[in-house]
DRENDO-1510 file (C-alpha; in Angstrom, 1 decimal, always signed):
<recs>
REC; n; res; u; v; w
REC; 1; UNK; +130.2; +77.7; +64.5 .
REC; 2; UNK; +128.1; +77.1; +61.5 .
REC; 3; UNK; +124.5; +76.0; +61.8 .
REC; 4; UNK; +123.2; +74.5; +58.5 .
REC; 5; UNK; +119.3; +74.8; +58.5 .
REC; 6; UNK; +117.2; +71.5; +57.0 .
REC; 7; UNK; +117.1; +72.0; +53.6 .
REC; 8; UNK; +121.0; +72.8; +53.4 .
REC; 9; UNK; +121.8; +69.0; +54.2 .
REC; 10; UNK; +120.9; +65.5; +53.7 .
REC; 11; UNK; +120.3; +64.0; +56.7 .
REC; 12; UNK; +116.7; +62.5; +57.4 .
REC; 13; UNK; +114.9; +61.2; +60.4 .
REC; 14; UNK; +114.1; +58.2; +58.0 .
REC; 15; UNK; +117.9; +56.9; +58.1 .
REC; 16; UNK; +118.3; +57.2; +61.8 .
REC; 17; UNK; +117.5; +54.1; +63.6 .
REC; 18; UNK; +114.1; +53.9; +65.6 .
REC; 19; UNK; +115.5; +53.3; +68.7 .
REC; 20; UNK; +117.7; +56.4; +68.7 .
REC; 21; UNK; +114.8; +58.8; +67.1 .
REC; 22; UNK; +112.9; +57.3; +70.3 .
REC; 23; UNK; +115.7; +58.1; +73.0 .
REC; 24; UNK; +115.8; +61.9; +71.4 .
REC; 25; UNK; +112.1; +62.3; +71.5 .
REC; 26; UNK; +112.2; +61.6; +75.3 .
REC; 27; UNK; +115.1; +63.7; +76.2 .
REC; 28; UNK; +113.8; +66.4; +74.5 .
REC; 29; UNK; +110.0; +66.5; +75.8 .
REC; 30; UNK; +111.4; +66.1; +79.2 .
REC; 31; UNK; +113.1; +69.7; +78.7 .
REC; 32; UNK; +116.9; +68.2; +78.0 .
REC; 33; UNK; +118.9; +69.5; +74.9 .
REC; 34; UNK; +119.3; +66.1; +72.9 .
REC; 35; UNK; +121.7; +65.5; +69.6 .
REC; 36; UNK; +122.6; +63.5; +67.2 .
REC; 37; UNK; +126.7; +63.2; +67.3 .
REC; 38; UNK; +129.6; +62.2; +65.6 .
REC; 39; UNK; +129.9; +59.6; +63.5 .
REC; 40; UNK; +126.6; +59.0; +63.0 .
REC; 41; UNK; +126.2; +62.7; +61.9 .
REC; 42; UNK; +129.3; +62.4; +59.4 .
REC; 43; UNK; +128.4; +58.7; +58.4 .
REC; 44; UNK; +125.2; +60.5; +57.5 .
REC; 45; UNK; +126.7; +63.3; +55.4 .
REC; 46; UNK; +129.0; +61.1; +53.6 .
REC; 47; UNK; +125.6; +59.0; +52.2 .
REC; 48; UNK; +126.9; +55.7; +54.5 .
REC; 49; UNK; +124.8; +53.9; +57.0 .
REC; 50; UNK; +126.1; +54.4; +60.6 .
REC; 51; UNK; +126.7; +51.3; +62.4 .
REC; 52; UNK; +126.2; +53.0; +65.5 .
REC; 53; UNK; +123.7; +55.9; +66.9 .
REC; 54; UNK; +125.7; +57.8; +69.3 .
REC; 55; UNK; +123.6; +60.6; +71.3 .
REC; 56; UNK; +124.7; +64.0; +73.5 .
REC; 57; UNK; +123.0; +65.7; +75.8 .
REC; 58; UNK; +122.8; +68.5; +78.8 .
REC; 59; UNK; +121.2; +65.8; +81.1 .
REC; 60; UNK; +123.7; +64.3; +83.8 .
REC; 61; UNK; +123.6; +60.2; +83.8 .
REC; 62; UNK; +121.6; +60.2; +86.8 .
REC; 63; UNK; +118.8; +62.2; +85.0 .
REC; 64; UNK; +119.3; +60.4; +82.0 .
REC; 65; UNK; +118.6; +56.7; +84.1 .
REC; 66; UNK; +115.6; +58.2; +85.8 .
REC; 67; UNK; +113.8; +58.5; +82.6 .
REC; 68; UNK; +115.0; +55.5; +80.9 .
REC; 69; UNK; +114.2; +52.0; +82.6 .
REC; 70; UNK; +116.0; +50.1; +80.2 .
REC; 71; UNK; +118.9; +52.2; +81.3 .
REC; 72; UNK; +122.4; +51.1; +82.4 .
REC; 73; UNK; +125.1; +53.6; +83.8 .
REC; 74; UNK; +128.7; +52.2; +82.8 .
REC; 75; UNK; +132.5; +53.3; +82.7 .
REC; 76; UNK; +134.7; +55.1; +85.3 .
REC; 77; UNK; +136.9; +56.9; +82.7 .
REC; 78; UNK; +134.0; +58.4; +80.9 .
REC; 79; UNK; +130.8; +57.9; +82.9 .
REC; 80; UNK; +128.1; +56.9; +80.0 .
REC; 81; UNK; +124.3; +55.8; +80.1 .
REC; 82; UNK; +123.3; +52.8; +77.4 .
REC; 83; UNK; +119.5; +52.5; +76.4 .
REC; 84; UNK; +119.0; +48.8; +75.7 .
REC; 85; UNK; +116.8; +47.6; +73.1 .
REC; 86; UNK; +117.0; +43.9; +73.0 .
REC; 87; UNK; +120.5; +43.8; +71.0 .
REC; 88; UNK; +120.7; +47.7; +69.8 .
REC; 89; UNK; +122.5; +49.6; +72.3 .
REC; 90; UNK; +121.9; +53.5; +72.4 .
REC; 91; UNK; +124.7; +55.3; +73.9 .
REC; 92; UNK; +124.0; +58.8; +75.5 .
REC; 93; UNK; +126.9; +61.1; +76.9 .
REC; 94; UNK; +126.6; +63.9; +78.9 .
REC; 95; UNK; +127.9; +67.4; +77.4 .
REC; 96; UNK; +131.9; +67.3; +78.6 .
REC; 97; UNK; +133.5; +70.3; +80.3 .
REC; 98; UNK; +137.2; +71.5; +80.4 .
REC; 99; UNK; +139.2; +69.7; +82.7 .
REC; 100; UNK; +140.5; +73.4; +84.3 .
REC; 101; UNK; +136.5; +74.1; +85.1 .
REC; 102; UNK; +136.3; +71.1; +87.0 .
REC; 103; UNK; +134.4; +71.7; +90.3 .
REC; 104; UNK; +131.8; +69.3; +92.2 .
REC; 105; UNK; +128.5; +71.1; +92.0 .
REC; 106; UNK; +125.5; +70.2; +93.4 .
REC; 107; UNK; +123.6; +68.7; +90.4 .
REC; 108; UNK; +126.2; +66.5; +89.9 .
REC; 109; UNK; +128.6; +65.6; +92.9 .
REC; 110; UNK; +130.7; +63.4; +90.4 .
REC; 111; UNK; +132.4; +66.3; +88.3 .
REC; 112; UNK; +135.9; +65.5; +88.2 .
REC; 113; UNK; +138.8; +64.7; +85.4 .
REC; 114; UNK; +142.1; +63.4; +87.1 .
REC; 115; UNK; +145.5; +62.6; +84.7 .
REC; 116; UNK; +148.7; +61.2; +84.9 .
REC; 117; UNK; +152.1; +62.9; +84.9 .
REC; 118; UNK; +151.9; +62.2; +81.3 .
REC; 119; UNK; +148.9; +63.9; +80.8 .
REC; 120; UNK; +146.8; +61.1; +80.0 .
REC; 121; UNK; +143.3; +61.3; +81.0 .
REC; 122; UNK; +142.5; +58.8; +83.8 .
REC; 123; UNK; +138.7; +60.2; +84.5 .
REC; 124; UNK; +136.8; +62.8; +83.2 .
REC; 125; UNK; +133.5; +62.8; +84.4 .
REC; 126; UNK; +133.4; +67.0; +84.0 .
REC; 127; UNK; +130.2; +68.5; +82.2 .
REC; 128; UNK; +129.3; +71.2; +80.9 .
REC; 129; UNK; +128.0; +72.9; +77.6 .
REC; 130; UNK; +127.7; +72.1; +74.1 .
REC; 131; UNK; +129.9; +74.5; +73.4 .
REC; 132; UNK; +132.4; +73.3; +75.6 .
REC; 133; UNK; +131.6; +69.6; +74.5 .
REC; 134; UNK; +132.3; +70.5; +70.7 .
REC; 135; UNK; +135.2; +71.7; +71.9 .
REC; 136; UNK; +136.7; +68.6; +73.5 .
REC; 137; UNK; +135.4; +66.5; +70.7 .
REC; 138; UNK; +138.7; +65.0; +69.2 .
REC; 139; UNK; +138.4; +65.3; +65.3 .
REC; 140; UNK; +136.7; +67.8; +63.4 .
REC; 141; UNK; +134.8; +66.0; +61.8 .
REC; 142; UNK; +133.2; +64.4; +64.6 .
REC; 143; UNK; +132.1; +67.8; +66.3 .
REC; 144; UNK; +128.8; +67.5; +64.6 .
REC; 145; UNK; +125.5; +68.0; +66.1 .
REC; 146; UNK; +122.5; +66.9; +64.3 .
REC; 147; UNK; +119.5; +68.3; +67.0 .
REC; 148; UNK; +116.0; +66.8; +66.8 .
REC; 149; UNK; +114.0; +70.0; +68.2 .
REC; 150; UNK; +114.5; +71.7; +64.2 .
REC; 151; UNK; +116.6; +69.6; +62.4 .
REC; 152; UNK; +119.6; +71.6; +62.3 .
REC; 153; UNK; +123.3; +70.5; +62.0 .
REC; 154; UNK; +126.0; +72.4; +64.2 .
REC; 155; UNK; +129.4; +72.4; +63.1 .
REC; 156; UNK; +131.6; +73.4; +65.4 .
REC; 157; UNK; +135.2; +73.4; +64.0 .
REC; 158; UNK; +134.5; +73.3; +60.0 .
REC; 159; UNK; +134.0; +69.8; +60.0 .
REC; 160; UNK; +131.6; +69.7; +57.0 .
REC; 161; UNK; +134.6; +71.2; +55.0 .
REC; 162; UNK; +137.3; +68.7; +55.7 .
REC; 163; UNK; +134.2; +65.5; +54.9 .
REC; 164; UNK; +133.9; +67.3; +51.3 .
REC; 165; UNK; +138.1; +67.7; +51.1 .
REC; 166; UNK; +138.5; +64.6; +52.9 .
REC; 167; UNK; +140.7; +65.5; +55.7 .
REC; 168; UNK; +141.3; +63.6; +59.2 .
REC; 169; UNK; +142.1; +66.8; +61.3 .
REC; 170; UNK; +142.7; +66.8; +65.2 .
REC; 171; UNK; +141.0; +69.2; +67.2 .
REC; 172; UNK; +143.3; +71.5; +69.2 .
REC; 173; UNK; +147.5; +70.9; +69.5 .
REC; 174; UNK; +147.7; +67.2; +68.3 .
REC; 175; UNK; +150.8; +66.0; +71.1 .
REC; 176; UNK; +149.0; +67.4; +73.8 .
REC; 177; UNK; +145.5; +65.3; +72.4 .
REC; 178; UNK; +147.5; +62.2; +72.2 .
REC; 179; UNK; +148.8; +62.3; +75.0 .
REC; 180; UNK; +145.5; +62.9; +77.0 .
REC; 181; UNK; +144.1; +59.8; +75.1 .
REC; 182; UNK; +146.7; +57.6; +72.6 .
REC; 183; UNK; +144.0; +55.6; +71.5 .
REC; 184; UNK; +142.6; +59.0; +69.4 .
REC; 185; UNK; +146.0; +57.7; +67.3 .
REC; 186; UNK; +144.6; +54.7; +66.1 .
REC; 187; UNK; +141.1; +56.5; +65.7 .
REC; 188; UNK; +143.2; +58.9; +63.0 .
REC; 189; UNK; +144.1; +55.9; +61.4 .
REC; 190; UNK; +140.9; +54.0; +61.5 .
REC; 191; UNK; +139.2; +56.9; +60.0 .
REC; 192; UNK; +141.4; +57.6; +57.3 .
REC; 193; UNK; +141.5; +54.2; +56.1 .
REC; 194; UNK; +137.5; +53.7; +57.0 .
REC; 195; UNK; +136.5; +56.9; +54.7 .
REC; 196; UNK; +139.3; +56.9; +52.5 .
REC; 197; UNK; +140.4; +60.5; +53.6 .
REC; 198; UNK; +144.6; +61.5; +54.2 .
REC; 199; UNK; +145.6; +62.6; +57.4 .
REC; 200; UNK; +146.8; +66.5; +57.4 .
REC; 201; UNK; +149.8; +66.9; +58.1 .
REC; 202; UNK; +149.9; +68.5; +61.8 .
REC; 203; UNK; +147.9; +65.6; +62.7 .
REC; 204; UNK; +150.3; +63.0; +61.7 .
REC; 205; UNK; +153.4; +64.4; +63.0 .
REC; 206; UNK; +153.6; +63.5; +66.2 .
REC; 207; UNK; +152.4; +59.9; +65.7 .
REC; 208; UNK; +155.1; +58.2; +65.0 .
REC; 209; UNK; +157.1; +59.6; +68.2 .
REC; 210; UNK; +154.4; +59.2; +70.3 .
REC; 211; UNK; +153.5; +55.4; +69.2 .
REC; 212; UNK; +154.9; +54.1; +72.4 .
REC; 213; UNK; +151.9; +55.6; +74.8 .
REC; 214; UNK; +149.7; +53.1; +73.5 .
REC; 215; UNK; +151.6; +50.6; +75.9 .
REC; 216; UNK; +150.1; +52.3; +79.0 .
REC; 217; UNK; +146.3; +51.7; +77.5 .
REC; 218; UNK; +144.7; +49.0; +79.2 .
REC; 219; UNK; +145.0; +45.6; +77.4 .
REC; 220; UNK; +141.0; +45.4; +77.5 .
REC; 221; UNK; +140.5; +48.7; +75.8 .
REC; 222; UNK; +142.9; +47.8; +73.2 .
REC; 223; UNK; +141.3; +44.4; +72.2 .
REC; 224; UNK; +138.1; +46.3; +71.7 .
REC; 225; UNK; +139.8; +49.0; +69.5 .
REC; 226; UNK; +141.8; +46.0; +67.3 .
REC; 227; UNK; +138.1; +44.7; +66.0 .
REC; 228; UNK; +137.4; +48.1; +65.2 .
REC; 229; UNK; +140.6; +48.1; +63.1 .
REC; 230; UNK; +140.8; +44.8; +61.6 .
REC; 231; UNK; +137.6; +43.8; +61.5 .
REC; 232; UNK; +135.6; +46.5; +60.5 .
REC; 233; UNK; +136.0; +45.5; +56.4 .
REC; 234; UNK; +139.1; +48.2; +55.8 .
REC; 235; UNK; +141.4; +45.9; +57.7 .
REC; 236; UNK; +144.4; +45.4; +55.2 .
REC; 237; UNK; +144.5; +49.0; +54.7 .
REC; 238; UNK; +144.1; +49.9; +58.4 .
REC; 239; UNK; +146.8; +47.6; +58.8 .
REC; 240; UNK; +149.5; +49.1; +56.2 .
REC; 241; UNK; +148.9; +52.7; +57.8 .
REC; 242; UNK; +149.4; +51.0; +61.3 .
REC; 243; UNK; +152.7; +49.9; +60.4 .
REC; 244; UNK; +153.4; +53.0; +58.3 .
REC; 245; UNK; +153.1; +55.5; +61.6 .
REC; 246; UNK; +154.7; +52.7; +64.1 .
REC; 247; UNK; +151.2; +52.1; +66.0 .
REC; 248; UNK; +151.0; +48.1; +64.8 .
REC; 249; UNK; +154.3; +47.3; +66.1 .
REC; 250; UNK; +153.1; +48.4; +69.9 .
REC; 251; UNK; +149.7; +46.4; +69.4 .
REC; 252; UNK; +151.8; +43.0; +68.5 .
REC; 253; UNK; +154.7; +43.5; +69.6 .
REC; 254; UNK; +155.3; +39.4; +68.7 .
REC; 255; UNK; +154.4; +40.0; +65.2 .
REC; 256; UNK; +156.7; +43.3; +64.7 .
REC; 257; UNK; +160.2; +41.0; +65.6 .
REC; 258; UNK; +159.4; +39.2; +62.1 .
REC; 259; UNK; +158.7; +42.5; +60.1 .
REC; 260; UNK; +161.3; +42.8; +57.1 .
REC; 261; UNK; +162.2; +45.5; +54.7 .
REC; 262; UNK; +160.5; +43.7; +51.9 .
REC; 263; UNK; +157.6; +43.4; +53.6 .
REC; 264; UNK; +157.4; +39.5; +52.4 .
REC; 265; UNK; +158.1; +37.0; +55.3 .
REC; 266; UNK; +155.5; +34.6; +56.3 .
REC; 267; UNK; +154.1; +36.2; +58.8 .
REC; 268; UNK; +153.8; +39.6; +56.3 .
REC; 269; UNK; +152.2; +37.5; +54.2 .
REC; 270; UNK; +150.0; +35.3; +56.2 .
REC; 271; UNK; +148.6; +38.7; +58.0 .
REC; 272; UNK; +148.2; +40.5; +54.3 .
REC; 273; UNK; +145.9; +37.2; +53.4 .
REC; 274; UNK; +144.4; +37.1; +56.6 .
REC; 275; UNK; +143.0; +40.4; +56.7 .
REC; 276; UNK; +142.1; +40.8; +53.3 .
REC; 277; UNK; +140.2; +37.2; +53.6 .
REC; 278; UNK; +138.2; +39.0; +56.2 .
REC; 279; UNK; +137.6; +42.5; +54.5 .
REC; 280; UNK; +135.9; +40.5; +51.7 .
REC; 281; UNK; +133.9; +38.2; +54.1 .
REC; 282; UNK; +132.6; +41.3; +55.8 .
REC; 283; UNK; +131.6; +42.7; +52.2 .
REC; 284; UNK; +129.9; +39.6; +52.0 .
REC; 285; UNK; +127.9; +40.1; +55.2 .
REC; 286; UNK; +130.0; +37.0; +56.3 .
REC; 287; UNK; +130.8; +36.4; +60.0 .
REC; 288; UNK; +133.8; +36.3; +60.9 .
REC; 289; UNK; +135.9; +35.0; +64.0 .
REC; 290; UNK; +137.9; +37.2; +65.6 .
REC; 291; UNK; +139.9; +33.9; +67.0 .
REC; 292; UNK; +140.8; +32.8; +63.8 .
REC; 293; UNK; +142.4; +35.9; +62.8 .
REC; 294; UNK; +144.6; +36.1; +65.9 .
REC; 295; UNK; +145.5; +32.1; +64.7 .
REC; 296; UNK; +146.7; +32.9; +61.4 .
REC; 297; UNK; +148.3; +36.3; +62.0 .
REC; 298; UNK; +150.2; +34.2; +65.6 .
REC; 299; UNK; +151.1; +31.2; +63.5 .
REC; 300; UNK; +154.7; +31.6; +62.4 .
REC; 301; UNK; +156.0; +33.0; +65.4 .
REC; 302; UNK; +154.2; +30.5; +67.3 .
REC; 303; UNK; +156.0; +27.9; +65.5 .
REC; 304; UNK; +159.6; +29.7; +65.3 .
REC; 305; UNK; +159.2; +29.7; +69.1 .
REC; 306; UNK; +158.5; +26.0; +69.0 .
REC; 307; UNK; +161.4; +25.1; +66.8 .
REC; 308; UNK; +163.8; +27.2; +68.7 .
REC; 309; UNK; +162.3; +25.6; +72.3 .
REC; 310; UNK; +162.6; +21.8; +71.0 .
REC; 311; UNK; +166.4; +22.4; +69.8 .
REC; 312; UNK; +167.1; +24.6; +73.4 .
REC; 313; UNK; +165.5; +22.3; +75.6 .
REC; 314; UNK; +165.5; +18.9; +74.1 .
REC; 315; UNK; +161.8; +18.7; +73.9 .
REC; 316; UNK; +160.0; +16.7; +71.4 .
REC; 317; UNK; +158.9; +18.9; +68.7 .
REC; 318; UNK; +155.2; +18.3; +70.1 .
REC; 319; UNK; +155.5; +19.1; +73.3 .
REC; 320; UNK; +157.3; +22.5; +72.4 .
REC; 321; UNK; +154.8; +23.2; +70.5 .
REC; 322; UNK; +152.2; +23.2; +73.1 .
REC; 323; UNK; +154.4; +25.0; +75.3 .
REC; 324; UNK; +155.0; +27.8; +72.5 .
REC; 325; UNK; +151.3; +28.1; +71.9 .
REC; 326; UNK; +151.1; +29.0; +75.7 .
REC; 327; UNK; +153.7; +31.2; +75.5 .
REC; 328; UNK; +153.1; +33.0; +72.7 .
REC; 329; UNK; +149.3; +33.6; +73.8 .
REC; 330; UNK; +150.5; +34.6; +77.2 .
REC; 331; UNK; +152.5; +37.4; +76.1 .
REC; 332; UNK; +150.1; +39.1; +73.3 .
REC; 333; UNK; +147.4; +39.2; +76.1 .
REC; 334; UNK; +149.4; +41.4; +78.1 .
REC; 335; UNK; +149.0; +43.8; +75.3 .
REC; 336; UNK; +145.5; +42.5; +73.7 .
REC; 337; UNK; +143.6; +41.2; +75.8 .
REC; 338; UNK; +142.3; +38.5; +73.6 .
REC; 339; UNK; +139.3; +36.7; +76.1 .
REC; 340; UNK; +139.5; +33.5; +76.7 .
REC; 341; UNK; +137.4; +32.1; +74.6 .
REC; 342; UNK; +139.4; +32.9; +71.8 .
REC; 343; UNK; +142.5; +32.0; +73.0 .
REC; 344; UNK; +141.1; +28.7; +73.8 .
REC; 345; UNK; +139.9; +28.0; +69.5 .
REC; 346; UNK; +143.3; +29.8; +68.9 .
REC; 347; UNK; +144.6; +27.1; +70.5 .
REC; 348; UNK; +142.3; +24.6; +69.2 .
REC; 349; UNK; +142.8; +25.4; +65.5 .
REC; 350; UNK; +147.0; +25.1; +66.2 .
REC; 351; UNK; +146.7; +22.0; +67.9 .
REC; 352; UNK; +144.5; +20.1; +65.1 .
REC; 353; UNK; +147.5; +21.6; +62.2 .
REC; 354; UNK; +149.5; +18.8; +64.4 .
REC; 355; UNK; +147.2; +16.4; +64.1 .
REC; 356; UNK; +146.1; +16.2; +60.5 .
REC; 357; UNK; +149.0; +14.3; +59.5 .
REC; 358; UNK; +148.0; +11.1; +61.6 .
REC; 359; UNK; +145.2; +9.9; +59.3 .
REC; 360; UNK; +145.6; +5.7; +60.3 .
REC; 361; UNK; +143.1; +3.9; +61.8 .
REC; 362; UNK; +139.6; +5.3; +63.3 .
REC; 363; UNK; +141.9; +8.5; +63.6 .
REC; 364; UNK; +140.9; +10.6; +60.1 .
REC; 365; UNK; +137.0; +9.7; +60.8 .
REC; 366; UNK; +137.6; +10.7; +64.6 .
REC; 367; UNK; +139.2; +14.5; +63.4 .
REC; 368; UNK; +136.0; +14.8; +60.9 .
REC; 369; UNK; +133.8; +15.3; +64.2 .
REC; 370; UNK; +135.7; +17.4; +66.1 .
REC; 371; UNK; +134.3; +20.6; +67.1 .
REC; 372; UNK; +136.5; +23.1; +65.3 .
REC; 373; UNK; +137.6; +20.8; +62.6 .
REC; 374; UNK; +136.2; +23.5; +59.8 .
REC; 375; UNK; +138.2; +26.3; +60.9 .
REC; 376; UNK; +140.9; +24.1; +61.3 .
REC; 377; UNK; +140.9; +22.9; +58.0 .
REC; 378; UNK; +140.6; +25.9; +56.2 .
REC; 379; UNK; +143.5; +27.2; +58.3 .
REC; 380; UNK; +145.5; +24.2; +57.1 .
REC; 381; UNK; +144.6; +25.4; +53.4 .
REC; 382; UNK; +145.4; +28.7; +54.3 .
REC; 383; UNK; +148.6; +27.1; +55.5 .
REC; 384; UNK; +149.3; +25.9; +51.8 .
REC; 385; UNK; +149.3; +29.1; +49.9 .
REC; 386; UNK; +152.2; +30.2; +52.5 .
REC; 387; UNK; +154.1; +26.5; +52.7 .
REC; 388; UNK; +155.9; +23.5; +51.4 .
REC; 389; UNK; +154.5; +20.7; +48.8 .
REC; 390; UNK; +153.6; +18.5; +51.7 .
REC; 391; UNK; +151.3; +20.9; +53.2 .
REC; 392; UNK; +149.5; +21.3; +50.1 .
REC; 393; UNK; +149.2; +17.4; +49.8 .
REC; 394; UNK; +147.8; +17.1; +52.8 .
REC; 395; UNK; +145.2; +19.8; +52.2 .
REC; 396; UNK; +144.3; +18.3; +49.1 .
REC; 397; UNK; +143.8; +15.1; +50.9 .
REC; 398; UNK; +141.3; +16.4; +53.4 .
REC; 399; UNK; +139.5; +18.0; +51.3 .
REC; 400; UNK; +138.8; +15.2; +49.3 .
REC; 401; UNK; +138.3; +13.3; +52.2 .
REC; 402; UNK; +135.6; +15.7; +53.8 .
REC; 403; UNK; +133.7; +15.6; +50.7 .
REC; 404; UNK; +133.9; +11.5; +49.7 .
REC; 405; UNK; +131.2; +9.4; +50.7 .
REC; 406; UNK; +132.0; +6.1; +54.0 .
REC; 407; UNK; +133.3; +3.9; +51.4 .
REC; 408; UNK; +135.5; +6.3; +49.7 .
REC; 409; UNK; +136.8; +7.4; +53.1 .
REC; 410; UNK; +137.6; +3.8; +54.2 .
REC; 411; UNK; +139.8; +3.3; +51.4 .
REC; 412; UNK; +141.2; +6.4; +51.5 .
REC; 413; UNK; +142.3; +5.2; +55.0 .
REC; 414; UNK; +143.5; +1.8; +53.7 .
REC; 415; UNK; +146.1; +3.1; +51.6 .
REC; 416; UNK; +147.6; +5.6; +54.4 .
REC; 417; UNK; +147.3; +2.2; +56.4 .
REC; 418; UNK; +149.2; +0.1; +53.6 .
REC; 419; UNK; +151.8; +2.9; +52.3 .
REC; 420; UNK; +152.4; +4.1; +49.3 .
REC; 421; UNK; +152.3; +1.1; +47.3 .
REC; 422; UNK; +149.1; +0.2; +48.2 .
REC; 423; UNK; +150.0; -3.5; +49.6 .
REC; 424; UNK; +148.1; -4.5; +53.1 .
REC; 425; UNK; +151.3; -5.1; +55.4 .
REC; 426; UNK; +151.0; -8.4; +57.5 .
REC; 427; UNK; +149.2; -8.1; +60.9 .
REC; 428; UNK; +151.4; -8.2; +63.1 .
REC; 429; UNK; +150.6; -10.7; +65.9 .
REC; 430; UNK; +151.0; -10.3; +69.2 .
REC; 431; UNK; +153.3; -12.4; +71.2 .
REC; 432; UNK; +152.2; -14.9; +73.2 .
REC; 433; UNK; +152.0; -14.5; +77.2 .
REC; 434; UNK; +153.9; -17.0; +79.0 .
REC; 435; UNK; +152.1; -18.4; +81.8 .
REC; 436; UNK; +153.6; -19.0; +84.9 .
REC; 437; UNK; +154.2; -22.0; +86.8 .
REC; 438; UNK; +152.3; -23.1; +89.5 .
REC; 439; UNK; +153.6; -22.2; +93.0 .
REC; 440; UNK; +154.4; -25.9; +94.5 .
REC; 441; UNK; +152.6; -26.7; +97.6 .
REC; 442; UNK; +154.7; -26.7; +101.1 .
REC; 443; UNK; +152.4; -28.7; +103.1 .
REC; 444; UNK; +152.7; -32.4; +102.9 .
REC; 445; UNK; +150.0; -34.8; +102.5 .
REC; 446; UNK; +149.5; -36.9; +105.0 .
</recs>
């Protein structure tokens, strides 16, 4: 280990958030060791803001609740406490053990770790040092302690060295770390794309084999960890080193049967644009809709599934469709699991591409006031870059229409209404109804 004093590093109380400067401040003057850790260290070192404050510690959860009323205990897996303040969320973990150390004590009945045959951690709720915590840490460049009592940084497994050379190095044999957690290979490839560093070498080996683990993660976890991929403004790279080590194919499956060796179908492109789209609104400071990029990168297998369903089954092309927008959300939720409040604009957004075409009537004026009619017009221009002439017309058209004033709109209406040629087309009348005779009386008059 290697302790760097104050004045050998940058880091200053001034860039760590309030709330978190406040949470170590009580930890330590109630006699608990309390650190700065991880990523907020190394964001820190590397001169970038931390997005999150993440906080270790030698008191157990219980201890750590009994001091904090704004305190909630969370997780099974990983038994964490989270300081609320407002909409800032402090996270505080307990220093982890070994897993061959773990024995119920009496300070804390809940010490246990359990895995699978597989050697995938299912809980592991052991504690102990910080020694033995910057041991279990996964990369070295995340076993980084940053302590409030004097201001010092530990570094644990030469972390500080691979920031300046810009190395993503796992921490101990890398199969055996993968397989106690898969998700740590998706945090190798977040990092290196997040902090533009390479992956050594030992670290990616395995990777590639071992892609298929991620399909035993739990479908909730793993919608959590795509955000942090793709939405986190390094998405289009994230994504290329995804596919390079075989880890996006397991996360969308859907998408991977459309993958060519060009790299240039539809889909390629559409999630190329997509993502890149969203890199530059979150350099922006833009938000950004999850749903929309599950739309666009979901849209051409959606509609393959459609086409192939109407010529299989008969089915107008319409009703396929909404039965392959079912399907096709149906089965990326069992590996994503996309809530539904996304999957319901996802399927608002694919429903209103079917519907921009019918522009007669009070129908154009009627699609101008629908709820999601913004995102589903820009996913219909979108659509253009990626389609034929006819999608482009029709983009062009809304967007003039959107923009024109009533009067322009009305006629704009009128001529889809006439056709082409601009000529009103005679109203066509309705047939008359032919009454019926009257029933003839049986009773006689007398």
């Amino acid at each position: 280990m290697q302790i760097f004093q104050r004045q050998e590093h940058g880091i200053s109380r001034k860039d760590i958030s309030e709330n978190a400067l406040k949470v170590l401040y009580r930890l330590n003057k109630a006699g608990y060791d309390a650190y700065l850790v991880g990523g907020g260290v190394r964001d820190l070192l590397l001169d970038k803001q931390p997005k999150d404050f993440d906080i270790a510690t030698n008191a157990t959860p219980e201890e750590i609740k009994k001091l904090f009323r704004n305190c909630r205990l969370i997780g099974r897996r990983f038994r964490l406490a989270h300081i609320l303040f407002g909409r800032d969320v402090i996270e505080v973990a307990t220093f982890r053990g070994h897993h061959a150390d773990a024995k119920p004590n009496i300070r804390n009945k809940q010490n246990i770790s359990a895995q699978n045959q597989e050697g995938m951690l299912l809980r592991d709720n052991v504690y102990g040092t910080i020694d033995e915590d910057a041991e279990r840490r996964d990369f070295t460049i995340n076993a980084l302690y940053y302590s409030i009592k004097d201001f010092t940084v530990s570094d644990y497994a030469n972390g500080v060295h691979d920031l300046e050379n810009r190395i993503v190095r796992l921490m101990g044999d890398p199969e055996t770390r993968y397989r106690e957690d898969p998700v740590r290979m998706l945090r190798a490839v977040r990092f290196a794309a997040k902090l533009d560093m390479d992956i050594e070498e030992k670290t990616a080996a395995p990777i590639h084999q071992l892609s298929t683990l991620l399909q035993d993660i739990p479908a909730a976890r793993l919608f959590e960890e795509s955000l942090k991929l793709l939405q986190s403004g390094n998405g289009l790279e994230t994504y290329k080193l995804l596919r390079h080590y075989n880890l996006f194919q397991q996360l969308f499956p859907l998408l991977s049967e459309h993958f060519t060796e060009e790299q240039n179908s539809q889909t390629e492109q559409m999630i190329e644009h997509i993502l890149a789209a969203t890199d530059k609104r979150i350099v922006e400071d833009k938000r950004v809709n999850p749903a929309f990029m599950y739309a666009a990168m979901l849209w051409y297998p959606m509609v393959t599934r459609a086409e192939e369903i109407s010529f299989t089954s008969g089915l107008s092309y319409y009703d396929a469709f909404m039965v392959a927008s079912n399907d096709i959300l149906d089965e990326q939720v069992k590996t994503i699991a996309i809530p539904r409040r996304f999957t319901t604009t996802v399927r608002d957004i694919w429903q209103q591409q079917m519907r921009f075409s019918r522009r007669t009537g009070k129908r154009a004026f009627k699609m101008l006031e629908h709820p999601k009619f913004r995102a589903a017009y820009d996913f219909l221009e979108m659509r253009a870059l990626f389609e034929g002439d006819d999608i482009k017309e029709l983009a062009g058209w809304w967007n003039e229409f959107q923009s024109a004033d009533r009067n322009k709109r009305g006629k704009m209406v009128q001529l889809i209404n006439d056709g082409n040629g601009g000529q009103r087309r005679p109203r066509r009348r309705r047939p008359q109804r032919r009454r019926r005779p009257q029933a003839k009386s049986s009773v006689k008059s007398s």
